[in-house]
N, C-alpha and C positions, 0 to 999 in steps of 0.2 A: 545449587546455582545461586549467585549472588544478583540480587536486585540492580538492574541499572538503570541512569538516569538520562530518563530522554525528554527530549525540547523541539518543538517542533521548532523552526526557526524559517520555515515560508509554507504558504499553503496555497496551490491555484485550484479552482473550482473548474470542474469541466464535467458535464452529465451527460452518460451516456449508459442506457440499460441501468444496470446497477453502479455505473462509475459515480461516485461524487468529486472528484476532483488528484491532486496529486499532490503530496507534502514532502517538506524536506525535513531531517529527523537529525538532530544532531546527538550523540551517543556520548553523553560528559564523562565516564571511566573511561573509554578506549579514544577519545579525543576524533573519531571519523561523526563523518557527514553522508548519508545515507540521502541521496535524489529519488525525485520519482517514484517514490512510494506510494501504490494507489488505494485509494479510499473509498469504499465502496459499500452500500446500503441497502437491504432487503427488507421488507417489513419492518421489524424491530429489529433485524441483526446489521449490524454494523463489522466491517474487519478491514483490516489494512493487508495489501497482498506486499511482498518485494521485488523490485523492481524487475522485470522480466526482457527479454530482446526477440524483436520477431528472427522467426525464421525463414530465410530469403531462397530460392533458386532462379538462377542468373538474375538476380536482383529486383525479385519480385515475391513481393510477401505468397508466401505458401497459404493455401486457403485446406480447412476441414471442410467434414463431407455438408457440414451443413452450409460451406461458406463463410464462416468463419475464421480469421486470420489466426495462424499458429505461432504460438511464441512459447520462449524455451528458457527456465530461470535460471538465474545467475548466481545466485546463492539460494543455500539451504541449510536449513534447520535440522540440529539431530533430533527434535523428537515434535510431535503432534503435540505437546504438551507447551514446550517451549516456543512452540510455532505460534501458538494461541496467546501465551503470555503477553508475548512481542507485540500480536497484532492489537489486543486490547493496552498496552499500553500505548502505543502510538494512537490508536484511535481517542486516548483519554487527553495525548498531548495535542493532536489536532484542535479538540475541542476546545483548550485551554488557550488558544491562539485566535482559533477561527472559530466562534461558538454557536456560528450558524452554516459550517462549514456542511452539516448533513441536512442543510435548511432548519427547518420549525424543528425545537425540542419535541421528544415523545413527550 
């Protein structure tokens, strides 16, 4: 798989649990613009998820057993590996934009 170039090109901060915020990623070989991509921080690990859409009955977020709102991804990765790639690149282009996007550097 060939290396591609991405740029974050906006980034909004919103905290919540593990949320740091949400970025927009522009992909310079395929020329798309990826929203709402969320950023997200645990101890020392950091990862970027993609973009996901709840799931509604009669137009109410569907909740888990813990209460928790369900949502259902919109794109997918072939492999765990490339899933990973992705998120660590985007998380390095967040940084490169918003260098306090995950607050205080480790």
């Amino acid at each position: 798989m060939s290396k591609l170039t991405l740029t974050c090109t906006a980034f909004k901060p919103f905290e919540k649990n593990t949320l740091r915020g949400f970025a927009e990623i522009f992909v310079k070989d395929m020329q798309l613009t990826i929203r709402d991509i969320a950023l997200h921080q645990k101890n020392d690990a950091r990862w970027a998820s993609l973009p996901s859409k709840p799931m509604l009955k009669d137009g109410v977020l569907m909740k888990d057993a813990e209460g928790k709102g369900v949502y259902v991804s919109i794109l997918e990765f072939g492999s765990k590996e490339v899933r990973n790639a992705f998120s660590s690149a985007v998380v390095e282009a967040v940084l490169a934009h918003s260098p306090n996007a995950f607050g205080e550097p480790f």
